[in-house]
Rosetta silent file (secondary structure, phi, psi, omega in degrees, C-alpha in Angstrom):
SEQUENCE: XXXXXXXXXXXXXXXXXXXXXXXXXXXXXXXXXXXXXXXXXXXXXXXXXXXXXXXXXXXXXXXXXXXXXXXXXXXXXXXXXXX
SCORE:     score description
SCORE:     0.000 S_00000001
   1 L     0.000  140.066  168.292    4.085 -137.634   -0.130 S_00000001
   2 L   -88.806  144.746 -171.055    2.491 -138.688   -3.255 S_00000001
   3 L  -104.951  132.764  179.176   -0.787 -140.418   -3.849 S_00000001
   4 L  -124.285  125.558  161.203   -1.723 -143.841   -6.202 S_00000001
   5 L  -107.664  146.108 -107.135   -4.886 -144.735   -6.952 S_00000001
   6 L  -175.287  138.382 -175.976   -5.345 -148.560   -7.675 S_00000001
   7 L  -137.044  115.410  159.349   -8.170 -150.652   -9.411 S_00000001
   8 L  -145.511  165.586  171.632   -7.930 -154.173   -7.682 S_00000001
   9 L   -35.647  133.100  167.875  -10.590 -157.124   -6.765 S_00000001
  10 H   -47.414  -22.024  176.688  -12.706 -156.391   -4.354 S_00000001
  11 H   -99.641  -23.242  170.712  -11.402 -160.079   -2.666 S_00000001
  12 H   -78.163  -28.058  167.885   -8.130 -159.287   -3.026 S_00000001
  13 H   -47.094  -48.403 -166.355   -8.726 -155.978   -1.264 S_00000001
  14 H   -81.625  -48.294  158.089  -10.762 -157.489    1.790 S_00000001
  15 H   -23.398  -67.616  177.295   -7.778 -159.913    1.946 S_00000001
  16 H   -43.995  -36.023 -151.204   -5.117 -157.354    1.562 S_00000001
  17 H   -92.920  -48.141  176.440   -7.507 -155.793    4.796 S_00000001
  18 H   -95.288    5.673  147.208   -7.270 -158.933    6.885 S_00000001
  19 H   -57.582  -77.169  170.094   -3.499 -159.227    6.157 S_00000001
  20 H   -38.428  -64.199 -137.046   -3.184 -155.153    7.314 S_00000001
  21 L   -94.662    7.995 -168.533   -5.181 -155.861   10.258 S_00000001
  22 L   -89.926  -54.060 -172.815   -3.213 -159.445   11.427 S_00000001
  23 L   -60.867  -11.011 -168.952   -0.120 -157.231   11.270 S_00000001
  24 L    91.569  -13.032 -160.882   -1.333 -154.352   13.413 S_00000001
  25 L  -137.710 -168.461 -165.568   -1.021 -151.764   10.181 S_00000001
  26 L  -116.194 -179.515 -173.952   -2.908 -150.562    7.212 S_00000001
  27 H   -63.928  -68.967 -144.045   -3.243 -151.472    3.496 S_00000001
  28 H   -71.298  -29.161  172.930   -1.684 -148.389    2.482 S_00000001
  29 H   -66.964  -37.480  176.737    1.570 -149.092    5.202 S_00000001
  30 H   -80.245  -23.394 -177.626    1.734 -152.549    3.655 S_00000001
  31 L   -89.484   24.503 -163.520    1.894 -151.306   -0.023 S_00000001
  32 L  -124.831  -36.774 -146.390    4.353 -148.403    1.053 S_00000001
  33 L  -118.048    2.603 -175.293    6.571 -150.811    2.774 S_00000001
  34 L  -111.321   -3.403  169.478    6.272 -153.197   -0.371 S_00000001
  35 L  -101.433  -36.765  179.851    7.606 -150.278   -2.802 S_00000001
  36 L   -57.839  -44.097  177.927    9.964 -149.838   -0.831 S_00000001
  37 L   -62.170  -47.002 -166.448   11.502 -153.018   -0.642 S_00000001
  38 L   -60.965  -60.882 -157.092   10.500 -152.987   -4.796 S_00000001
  39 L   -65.843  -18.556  178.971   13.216 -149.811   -4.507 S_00000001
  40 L    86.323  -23.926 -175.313   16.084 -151.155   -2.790 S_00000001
  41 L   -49.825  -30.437 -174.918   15.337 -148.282    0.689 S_00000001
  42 L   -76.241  148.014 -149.440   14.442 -151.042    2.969 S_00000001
  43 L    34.474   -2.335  176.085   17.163 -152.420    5.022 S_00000001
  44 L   -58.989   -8.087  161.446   19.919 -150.198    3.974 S_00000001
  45 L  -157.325  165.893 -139.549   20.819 -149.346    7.646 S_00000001
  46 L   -99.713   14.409  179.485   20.777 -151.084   10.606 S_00000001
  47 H   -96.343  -58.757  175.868   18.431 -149.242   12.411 S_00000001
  48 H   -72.245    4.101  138.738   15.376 -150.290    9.911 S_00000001
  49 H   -36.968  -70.833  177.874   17.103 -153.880    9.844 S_00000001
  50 H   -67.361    0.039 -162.940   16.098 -154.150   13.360 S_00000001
  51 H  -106.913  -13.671  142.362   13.474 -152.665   13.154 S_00000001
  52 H   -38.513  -36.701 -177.987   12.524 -155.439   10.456 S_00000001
  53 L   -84.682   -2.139 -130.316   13.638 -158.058   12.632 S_00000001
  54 L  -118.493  -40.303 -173.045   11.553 -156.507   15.359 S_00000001
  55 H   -73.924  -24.116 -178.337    8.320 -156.876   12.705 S_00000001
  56 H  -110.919   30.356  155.360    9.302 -160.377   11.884 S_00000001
  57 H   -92.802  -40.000 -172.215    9.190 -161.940   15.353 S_00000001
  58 H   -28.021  -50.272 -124.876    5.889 -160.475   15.477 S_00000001
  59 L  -147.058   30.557  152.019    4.893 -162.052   12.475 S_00000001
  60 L   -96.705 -141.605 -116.128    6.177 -165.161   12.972 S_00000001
  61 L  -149.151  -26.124 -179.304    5.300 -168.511   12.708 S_00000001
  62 L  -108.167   21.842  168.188    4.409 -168.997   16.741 S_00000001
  63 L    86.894 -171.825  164.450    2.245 -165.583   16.472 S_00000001
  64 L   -92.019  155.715 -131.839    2.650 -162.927   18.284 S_00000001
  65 L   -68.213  -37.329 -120.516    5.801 -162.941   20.967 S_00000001
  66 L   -98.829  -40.795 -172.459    3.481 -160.799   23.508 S_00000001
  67 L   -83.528   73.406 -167.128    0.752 -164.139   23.807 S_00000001
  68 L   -45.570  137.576 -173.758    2.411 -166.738   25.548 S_00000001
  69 L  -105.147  167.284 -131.443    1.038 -170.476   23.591 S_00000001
  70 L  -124.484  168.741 -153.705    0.331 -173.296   26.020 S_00000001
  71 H   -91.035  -39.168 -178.906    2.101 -176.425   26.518 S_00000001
  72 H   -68.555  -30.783  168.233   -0.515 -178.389   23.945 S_00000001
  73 H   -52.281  -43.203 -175.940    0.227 -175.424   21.430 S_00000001
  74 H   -79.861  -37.253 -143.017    3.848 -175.899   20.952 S_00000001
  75 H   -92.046   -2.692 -162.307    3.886 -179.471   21.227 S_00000001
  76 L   -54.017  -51.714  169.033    0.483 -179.937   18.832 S_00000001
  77 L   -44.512  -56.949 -167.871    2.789 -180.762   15.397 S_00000001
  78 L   -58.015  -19.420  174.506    4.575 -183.330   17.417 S_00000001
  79 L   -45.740   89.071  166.279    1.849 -185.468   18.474 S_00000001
  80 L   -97.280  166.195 -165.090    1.469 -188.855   16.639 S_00000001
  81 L   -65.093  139.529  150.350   -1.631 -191.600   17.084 S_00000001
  82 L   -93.528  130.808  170.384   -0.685 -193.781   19.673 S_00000001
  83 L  -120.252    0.000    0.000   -1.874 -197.676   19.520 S_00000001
């Protein structure tokens, strides 16, 4: 495998870092999987499809699927003031 060295902000790095570590993975796994993508490799068969789809439940919008959220969690957007 070949190596890239990189000059980037130090705040986009520590970003980049708490991004890596929300996902479970590393810097260097997210910019590997982000060339990839750049490259056309990603998704081209249906085993790393799923295995996409498998990364974007994760990494979806209610968190991750493994944490069950509470009945005031889901319903918390829905709330309006009552008078």
């Amino acid at each position: 495998m070949a190596s890239l060295t990189i000059q980037i902000d130090p705040e986009l790095l520590q970003a980049a870092n708490s991004e890596a570590e929300r996902r479970h993975t590393s810097v260097d796994q997210l910019v590997t999987d982000y060339f990839a993508g750049l490259a056309g490799s990603a998704g081209s068969d249906p085993a790393s499809k799923s295995e996409e789809l498998i990364r974007l439940m994760y990494e979806g919008r209610l968190g991750h699927i493994d944490v069950p959220l509470t009945r005031e969690e889901m319903y918390a957007d829905r709330v309006w003031p009552r008078s």
